[in-house]
BAGU-777943 format. One record per residue (C-alpha): x, z, y; residue in three letters. Coordinates in steps of 0.5 Angstrom, whole numbers, padded with zeros to 4 digits, always signed. Example, Ala and Ser with C-alpha at 12.3 -4.5 7.8 and 13.67 -1.06 7.14 Angstrom:
// residues 2
+0025+0016-0009ala+0027+0014-0002ser
***
This chain:
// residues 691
+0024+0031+0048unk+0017+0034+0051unk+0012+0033+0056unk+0016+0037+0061unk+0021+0031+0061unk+0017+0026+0063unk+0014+0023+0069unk+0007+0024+0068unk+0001+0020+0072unk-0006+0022+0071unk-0012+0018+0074unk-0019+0020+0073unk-0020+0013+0074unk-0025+0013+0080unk-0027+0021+0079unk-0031+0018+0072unk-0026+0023+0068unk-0027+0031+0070unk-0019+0032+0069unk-0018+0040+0071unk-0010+0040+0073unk-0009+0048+0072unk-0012+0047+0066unk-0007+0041+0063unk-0001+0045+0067unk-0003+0050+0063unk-0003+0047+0057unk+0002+0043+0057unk+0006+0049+0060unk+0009+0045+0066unk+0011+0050+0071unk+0007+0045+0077unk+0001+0042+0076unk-0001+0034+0076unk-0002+0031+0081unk-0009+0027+0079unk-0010+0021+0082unk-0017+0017+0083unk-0014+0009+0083unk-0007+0008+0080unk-0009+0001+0080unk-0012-0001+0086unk-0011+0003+0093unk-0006+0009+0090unk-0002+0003+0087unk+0004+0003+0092unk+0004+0011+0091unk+0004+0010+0084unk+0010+0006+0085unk+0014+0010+0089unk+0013+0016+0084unk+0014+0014+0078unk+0021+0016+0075unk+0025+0017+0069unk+0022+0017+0063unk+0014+0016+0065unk+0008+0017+0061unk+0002+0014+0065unk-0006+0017+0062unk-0008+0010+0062unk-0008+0004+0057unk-0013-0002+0061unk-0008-0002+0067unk-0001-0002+0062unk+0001-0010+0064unk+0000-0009+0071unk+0003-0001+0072unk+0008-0003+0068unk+0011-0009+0072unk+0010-0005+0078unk+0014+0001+0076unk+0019-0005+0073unk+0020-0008+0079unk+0022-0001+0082unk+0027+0000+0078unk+0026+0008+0078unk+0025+0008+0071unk+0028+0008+0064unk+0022+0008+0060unk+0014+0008+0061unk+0010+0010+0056unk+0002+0009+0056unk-0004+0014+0053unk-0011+0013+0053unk-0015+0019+0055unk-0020+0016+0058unk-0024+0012+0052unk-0022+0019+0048unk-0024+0023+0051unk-0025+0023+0059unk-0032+0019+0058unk-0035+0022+0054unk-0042+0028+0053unk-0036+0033+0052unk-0032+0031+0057unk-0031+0038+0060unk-0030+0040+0054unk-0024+0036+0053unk-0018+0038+0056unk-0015+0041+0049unk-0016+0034+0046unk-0013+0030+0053unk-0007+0036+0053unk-0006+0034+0045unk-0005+0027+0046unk-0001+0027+0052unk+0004+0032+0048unk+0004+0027+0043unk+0004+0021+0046unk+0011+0025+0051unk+0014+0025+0044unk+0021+0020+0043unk+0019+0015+0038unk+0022+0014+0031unk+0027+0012+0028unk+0028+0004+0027unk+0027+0002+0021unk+0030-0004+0017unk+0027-0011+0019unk+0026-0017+0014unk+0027-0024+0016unk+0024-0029+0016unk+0026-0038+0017unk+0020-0043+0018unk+0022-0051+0020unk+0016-0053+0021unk+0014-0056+0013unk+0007-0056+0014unk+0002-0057+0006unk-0005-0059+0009unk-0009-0059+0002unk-0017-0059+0001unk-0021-0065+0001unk-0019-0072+0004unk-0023-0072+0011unk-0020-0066+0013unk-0014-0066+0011unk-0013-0072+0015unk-0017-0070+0020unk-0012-0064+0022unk-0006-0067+0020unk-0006-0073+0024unk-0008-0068+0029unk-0002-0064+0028unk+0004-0069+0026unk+0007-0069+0033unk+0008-0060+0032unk+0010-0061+0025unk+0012-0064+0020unk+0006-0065+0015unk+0004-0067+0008unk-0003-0067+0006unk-0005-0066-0002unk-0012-0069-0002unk-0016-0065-0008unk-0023-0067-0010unk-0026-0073-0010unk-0023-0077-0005unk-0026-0084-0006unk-0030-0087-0002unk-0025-0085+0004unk-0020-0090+0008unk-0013-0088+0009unk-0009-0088+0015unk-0006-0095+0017unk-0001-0093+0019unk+0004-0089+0014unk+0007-0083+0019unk+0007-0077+0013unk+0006-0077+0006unk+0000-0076+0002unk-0001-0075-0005unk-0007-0073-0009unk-0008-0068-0015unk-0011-0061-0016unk-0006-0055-0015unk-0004-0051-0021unk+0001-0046-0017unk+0002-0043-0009unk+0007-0038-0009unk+0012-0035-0003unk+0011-0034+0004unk+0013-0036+0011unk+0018-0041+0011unk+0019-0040+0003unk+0013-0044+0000unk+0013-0047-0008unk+0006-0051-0009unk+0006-0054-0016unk+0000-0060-0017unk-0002-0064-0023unk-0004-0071-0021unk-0011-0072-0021unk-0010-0080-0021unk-0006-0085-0024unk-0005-0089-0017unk+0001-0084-0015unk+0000-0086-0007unk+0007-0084-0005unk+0009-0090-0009unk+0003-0095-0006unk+0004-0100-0002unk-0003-0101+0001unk-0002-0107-0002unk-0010-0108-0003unk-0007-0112-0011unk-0011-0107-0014unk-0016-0108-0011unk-0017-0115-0012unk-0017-0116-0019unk-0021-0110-0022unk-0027-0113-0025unk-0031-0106-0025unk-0029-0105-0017unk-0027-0098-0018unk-0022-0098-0013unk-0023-0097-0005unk-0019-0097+0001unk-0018-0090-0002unk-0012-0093-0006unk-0015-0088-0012unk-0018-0090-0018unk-0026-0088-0020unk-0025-0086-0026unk-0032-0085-0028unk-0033-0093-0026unk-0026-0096-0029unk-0026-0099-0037unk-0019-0099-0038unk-0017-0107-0037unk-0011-0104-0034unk-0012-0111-0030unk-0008-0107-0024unk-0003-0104-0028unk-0001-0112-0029unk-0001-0113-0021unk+0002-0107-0019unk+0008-0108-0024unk+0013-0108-0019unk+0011-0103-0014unk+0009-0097-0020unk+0005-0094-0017unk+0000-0094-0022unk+0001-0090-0029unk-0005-0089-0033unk+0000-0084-0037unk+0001-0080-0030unk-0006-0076-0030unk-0003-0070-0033unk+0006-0070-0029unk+0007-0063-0026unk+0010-0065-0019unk+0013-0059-0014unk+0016-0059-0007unk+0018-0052-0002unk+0013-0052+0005unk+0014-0047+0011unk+0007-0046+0011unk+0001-0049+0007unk-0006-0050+0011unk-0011-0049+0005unk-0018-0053+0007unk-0021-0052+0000unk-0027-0050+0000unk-0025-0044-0005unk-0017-0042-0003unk-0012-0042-0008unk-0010-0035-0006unk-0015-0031-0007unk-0011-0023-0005unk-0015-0019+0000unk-0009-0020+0004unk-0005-0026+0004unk+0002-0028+0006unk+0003-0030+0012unk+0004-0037+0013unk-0002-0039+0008unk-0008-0040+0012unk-0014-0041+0009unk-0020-0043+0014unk-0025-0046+0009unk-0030-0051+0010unk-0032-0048+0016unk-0028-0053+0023unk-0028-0047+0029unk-0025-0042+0023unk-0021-0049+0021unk-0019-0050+0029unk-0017-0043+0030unk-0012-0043+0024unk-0009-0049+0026unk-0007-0046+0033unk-0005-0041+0030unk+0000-0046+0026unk+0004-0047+0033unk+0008-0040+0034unk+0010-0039+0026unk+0015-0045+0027unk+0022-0042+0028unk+0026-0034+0026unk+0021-0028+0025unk+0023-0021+0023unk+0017-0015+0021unk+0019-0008+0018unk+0020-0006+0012unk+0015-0002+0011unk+0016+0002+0004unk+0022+0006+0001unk+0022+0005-0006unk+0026+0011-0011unk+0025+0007-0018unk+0030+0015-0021unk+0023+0018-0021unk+0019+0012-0022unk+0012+0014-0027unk+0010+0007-0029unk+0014+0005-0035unk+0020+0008-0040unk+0021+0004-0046unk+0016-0001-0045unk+0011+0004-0045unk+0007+0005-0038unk+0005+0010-0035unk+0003+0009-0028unk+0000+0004-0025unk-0003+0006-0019unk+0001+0001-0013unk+0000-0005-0017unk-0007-0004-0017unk-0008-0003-0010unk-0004-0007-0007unk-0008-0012-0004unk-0003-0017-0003unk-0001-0017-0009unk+0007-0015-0007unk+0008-0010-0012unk+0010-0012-0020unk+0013-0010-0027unk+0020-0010-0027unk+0022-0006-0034unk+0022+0001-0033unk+0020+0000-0026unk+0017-0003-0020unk+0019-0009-0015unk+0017-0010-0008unk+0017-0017-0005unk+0018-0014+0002unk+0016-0021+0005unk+0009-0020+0003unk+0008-0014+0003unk+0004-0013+0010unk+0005-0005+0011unk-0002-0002+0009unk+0002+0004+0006unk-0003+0004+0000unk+0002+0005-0006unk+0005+0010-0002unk-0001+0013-0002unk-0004+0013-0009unk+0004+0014-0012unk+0003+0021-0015unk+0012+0023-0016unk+0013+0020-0009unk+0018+0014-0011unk+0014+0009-0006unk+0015+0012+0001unk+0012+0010+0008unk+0017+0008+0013unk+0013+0005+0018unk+0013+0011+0020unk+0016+0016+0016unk+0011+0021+0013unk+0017+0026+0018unk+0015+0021+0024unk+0007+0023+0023unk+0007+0029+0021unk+0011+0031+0027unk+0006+0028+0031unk+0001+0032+0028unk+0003+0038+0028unk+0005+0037+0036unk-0003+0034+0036unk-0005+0041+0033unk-0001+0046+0036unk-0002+0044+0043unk-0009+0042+0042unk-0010+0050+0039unk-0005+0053+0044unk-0010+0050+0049unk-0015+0053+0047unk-0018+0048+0043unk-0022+0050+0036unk-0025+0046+0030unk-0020+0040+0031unk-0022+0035+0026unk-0016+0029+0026unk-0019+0022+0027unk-0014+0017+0023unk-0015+0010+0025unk-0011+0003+0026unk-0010-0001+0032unk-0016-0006+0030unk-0022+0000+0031unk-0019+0001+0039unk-0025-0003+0041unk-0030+0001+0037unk-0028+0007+0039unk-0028+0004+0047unk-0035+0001+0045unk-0037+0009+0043unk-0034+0011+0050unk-0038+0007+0054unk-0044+0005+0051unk-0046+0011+0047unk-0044+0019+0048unk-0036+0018+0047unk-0033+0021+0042unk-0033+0029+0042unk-0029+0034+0044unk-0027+0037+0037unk-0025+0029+0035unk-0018+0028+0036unk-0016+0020+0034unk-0009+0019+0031unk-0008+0011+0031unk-0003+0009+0024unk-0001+0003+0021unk-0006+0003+0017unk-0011+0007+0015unk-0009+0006+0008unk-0002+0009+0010unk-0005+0016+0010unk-0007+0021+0004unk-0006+0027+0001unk+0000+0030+0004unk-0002+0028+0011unk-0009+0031+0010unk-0007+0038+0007unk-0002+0038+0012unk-0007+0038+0017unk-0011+0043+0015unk-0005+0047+0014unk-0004+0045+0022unk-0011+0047+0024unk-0015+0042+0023unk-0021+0044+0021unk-0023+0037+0018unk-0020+0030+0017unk-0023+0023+0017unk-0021+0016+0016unk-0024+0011+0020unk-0026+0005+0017unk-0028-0003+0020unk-0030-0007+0014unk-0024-0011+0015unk-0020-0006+0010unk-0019-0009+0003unk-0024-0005-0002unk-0019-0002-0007unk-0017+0001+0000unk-0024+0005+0000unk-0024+0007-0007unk-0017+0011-0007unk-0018+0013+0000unk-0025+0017-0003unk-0021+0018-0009unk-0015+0023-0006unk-0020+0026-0002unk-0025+0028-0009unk-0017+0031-0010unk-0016+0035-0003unk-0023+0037-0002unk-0022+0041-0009unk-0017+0043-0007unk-0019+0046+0000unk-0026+0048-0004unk-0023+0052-0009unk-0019+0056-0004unk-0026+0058+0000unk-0025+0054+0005unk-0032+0052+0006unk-0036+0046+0008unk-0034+0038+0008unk-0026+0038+0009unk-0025+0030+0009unk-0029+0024+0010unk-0028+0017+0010unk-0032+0014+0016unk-0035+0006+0015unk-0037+0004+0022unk-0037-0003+0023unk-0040-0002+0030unk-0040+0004+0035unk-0049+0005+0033unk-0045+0007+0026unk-0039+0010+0028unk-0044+0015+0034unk-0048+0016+0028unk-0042+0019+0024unk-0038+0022+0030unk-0043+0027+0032unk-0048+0028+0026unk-0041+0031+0022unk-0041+0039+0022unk-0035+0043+0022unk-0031+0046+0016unk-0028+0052+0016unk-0021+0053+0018unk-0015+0055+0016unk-0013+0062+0020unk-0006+0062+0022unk-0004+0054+0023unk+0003+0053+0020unk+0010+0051+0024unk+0013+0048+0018unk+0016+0041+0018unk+0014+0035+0013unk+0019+0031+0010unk+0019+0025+0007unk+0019+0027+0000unk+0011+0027-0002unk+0010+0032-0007unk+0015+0037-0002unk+0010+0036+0003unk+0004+0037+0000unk+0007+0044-0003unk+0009+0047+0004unk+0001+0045+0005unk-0002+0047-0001unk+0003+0054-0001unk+0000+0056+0006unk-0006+0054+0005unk-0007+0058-0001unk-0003+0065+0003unk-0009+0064+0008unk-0014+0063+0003unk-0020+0066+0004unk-0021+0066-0004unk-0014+0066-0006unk-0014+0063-0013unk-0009+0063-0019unk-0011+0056-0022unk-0016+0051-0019unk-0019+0045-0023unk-0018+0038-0021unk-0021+0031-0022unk-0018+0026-0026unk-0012+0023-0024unk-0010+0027-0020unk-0003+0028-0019unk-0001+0036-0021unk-0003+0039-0027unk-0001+0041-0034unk+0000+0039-0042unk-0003+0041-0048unk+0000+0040-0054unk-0002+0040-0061unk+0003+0045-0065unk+0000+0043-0072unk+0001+0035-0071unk+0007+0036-0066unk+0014+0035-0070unk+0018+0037-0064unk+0022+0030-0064unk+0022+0031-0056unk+0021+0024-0055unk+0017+0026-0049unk+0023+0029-0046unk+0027+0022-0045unk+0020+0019-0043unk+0018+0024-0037unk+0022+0020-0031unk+0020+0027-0027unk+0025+0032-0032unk+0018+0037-0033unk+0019+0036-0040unk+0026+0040-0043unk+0029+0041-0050unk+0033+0047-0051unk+0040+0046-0053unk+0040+0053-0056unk+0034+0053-0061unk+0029+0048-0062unk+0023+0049-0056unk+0020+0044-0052unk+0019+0047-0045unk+0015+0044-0040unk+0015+0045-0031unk+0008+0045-0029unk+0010+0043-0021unk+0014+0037-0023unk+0008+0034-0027unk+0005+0028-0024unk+0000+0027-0029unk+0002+0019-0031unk+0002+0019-0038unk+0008+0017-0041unk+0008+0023-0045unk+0002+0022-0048unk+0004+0015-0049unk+0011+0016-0052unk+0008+0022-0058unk+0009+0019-0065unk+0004+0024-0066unk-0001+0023-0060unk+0000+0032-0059unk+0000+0031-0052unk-0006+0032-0048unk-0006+0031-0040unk-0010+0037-0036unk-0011+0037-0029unk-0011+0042-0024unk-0007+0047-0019unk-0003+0052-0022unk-0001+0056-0016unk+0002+0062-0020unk+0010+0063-0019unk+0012+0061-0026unk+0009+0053-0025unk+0015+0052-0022unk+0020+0055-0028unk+0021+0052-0035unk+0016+0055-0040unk+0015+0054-0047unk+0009+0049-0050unk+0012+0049-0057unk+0018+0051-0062unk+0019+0051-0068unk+0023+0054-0073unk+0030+0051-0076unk+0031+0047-0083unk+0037+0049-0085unk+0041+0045-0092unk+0039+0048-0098unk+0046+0046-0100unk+0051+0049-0094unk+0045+0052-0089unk+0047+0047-0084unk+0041+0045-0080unk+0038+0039-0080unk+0032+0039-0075unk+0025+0042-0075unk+0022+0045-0081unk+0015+0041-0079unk+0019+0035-0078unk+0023+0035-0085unk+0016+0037-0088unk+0013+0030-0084unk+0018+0026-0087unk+0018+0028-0094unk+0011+0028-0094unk+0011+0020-0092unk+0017+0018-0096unk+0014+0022-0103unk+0010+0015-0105unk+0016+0011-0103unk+0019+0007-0108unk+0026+0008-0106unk+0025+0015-0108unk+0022+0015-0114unk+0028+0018-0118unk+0029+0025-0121unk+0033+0029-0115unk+0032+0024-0109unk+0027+0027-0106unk+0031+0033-0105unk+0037+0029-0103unk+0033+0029-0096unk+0033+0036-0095unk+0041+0036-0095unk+0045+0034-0090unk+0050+0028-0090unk+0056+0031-0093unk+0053+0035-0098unk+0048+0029-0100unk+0055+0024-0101unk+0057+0031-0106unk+0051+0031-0110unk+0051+0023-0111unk+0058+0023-0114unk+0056+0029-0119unk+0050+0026-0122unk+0052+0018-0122unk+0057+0014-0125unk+0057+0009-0119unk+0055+0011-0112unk+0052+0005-0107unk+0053+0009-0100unk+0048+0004-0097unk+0042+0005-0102unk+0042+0012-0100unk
***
């Protein structure tokens, strides 16, 4: 579907946004030009309401409840769709410029949305842990036991602190060993911190009474800095049980839908926490607002799943040897972790920042919310009509829907957003790297940027500027001059007008391609990079790469090498090949990932990474990096193996006492049959096991 398939409606919102409807009719090849209201929402509302038909787009997002109940209420239309052009574009120091940019994002915004993607459950009944320090545990559990259903665990000191009269929810003491799960689907372990397990006391006050030293209170714990053992309470709760000296250390576990965490220093410490797990800390308006929160996560939720996960070429590990560990390490929600060979995803934690996706150098992690096909198709629609509507130096401004009221800030307060800035809302930021970046150069775009608030986990920062060390190489080395990629940190809109306007433009690609991505990571990246480099200013045959990069080659070492072809079986990519013919090792350069495993794997550690783009024809073809000349039986003539790797074992078993016999030695350059032969020839009694 394209914008000629929409009922559009334009506003310049009170004439403050100069819209030209030739120039848009034009851009957007509408046969009759838009008719460019003032005030949708105000006196041309009913106007609004009588036209609007079918599949409506309406330009503007302040009035999307109200627009969007009129148009409902008319009953004319199958879907209506909302666009910001007036924070990003029409309000701005270039807004008579914008028209390129307004065309783009009204083609974008026209075009269906995508595909649905499979969803994760999840089930709360309400099993509220309220833990932290007994004051206010209490305070917020006596505050929500009417909502939920509450358990307070008090952790720290607690004597000194009375308890309440009345026994409405379980109260224990202790310090947490474990927190683990999510939404509905909590394990909390703790160790008892005191020998009075207040689940099973009474509040009898027996204890109380008889111990010499006072050491205990209306807390129902015991000081232990102040108790001498008399043991004088153990005696005078002998028939409730609730005190046990030996108890201090018992592990305790229970399941809970949701934990309220109120440590001064939470249990979950991951950037991203799961959901359901709140940890306001120390502060009552943070302590406030989590409890609100409490109330809507009591019920049956579903989110998307947000990754697709081929563990078939899968670079972490083969045969307990690791390789790559790019997704677990910057996943901030610690959703990511070893499994064997491969990775596993717990998807009820994982919250979609699309990172692993991102950092992932074979394209086994994917992101499918939405597919790297959904972006690129809304990118190439963004850049094509952007160019075809006269548009030049286009750079494409990803951000999330957090930096909405940023960029709305810098539309009012300051010069607005320039005419060349194009925003792309994602996901999340970290959802985007190399294959999208490239591919919008390929596109047009004269740069990328990234925007980032602050609220962004830290390991996010570093492999966004990581991959784009790697692309900027890349487009750099094919003479594409100036600063192609940057990561914006605007954590108010001074920043964000500082980094928007003080950013010259690279220059760009020439003739902007058609192609169209997919969702295999490294296919895409090739399409960019093949007609980046057909349209190169300086065409290259190879270009260095920053380390960790995800294309390069391998060295080997032939003088240690011993062509075992371990490093074969361990290259989950198939860049590494035998010969059944004759004994070669044989390497792809355009399907290494560069994840180590090779290198790892070699017995001999004859293999070196190399990192670069090899653009030639022949790095998509096999080519050999090592062959070795055939050892053959010195019996029969049967081959045996490599001359180096039948010399490399004569050489280490020579001092070996089993081979201290005349002839043994020889033996091992035979093959099996002739071996069996000349064992009977020269002894009497023959131990086939001992040979």
């Amino acid at each position: 579907m394209s914008i000629l398939d929409k009922n559009l409606h334009l506003c310049s919102c009170n004439g403050t946004m100069p819209l030209d409807a030739e120039a848009l009719a034009r851009a957007l090849k509408l046969v009759t030009p838009p008719t460019i209201g003032t005030s949708l929402c105000q006196r041309q509302l009913s106007q609004f309401a009588n036209g609007v038909t079918g599949d409506a787009l309406v330009a503007c997002t302040q009035e999307t409840r109200l627009l969007g109940e009129v148009a409902e209420e008319g009953g004319r239309t199958h879907a209506i769709h909302f666009v910001n052009i007036r924070e990003t574009g029409g309000w701005s120091a270039q807004a008579k410029a914008a028209t390129p940019k307004i065309a783009a994002l009204l083609a974008m915004a026209a075009l269906p949305d995508p595909d649905p993607v499979p969803g994760v459950s999840y089930k709360s009944g309400g099993q509220l842990l309220i833990t932290g320090p007994i004051d206010a545990a209490l305070h917020w559990a006596r505050a929500l036991e009417g909502q939920l259903s509450v358990t307070v665990l008090a952790t720290g000191r607690m004597t000194g602190m009375d308890l309440p009269a009345e026994r409405s929810f379980p109260v224990f003491s202790g310090e947490i060993n474990r927190v683990a799960g999510w939404l509905g689907a909590f394990e909390v372990e703790w160790r008892q911190a005191n020998p009075i397990d207040l689940d099973l006391c009474t509040r009898c006050n027996a204890c109380i009474e008889v111990c010499p030293e006072k050491a205990i209170d209306w807390s129902y714990q015991i000081d232990l800095e102040r108790c001498r053992s008399h043991r004088a309470c153990v005696i005078a709760c002998a028939a409730i049980g609730a005190i046990d000296f030996e108890r201090r250390d018992v592990v305790r576990a229970e399941r809970f839908d949701l934990v309220l965490d109120l440590q001064p220093t939470p249990q979950l410490r991951m950037h991203q926490l799961p959901q359901g797990y709140l940890a306001p800390g120390p502060d009552p308006m943070a302590q406030a607002q989590a409890v609100i929160s409490l109330a809507a996560m009591v019920g049956e939720f579903d989110k998307p799943k947000f990754f697709a996960y081929r563990p078939s070429i899968c670079a972490h590990s083969r045969s307990k040897k690791i390789g790559c560990t790019q997704c677990i390490d910057v996943c901030s929600a610690q959703a990511i972790s070893t499994d064997g060979d491969h990775v596993r995803v717990e998807p009820h934690l994982c919250m979609g920042c699309g990172a692993c996706a991102t950092v992932c150098p074979s394209g086994a992690m994917t992101y499918a919310y939405p597919t790297v096909a959904d972006t690129g198709r809304r990118l190439r629609t963004l850049l094509g009509t952007f160019t075809n509507a006269g548009g030049f130096e286009a750079c494409v401004l990803f951000h999330a829907e957090d930096a909405r009221s940023l960029l709305a800030n810098q539309a009012r307060r300051h010069r607005g957003i320039p005419a060349r800035f194009i925003p792309l809302e994602v996901h999340h930021v970290a959802s985007v790297g190399l294959d999208l970046w490239l591919a919008a150069l390929a596109y047009g775009a004269s740069q990328v940027a990234v925007l980032m608030t602050g609220d962004e986990a830290p390991q996010y920062r570093e492999a966004l500027l990581r991959e784009m060390r790697i692309a900027d190489a890349i487009a750099q080395g094919l003479g594409y001059q100036g600063e192609h990629f940057r990561v914006f940190e605007a954590t108010d809109h001074r920043a964000l007008d500082a980094a928007l306007w003080s950013w010259p433009a690279a220059l760009a690609v020439r003739s902007p391609a058609v192609f169209a991505l997919t969702n295999d990571k490294r296919a895409s990246a090739a399409f960019a990079i093949e007609h980046l480099s057909k349209h190169a200013p300086q065409p290259q045959r190879e270009i260095a790469l920053p380390a960790g990069s995800p294309f390069g080659t391998i060295v080997v070492n032939r003088d240690t090498c011993t062509m075992c072809l371990a490093c074969v079986g361990s290259c989950p990519e198939g860049a590494l090949l035998d010969n059944q013919e004759t004994p070669q090792l044989r390497f792809i350069e355009s399907k290494c990932v560069q994840c180590g495993l090779c290198a790892v794997t070699c017995p001999e550690q004859a293999i070196t990474l190399a990192p670069r783009l090899n653009l030639l024809p022949e790095a998509r073809a096999p080519q050999v990096v090592n062959e070795a000349a055939i050892f053959k039986c010195i019996t029969c003539g049967k081959p045996l193996g490599t001359e180096k790797l039948i010399s490399t074992m004569l050489a280490r078993l020579a001092g070996h006492s089993m081979f201290g016999e005349p002839g043994s030695l020889e033996r091992l350059k035979m093959c099996a049959d002739c071996r069996v032969i000349d064992l009977i020839k020269h002894e009497a009694s023959v131990d086939i096991g001992n040979v």
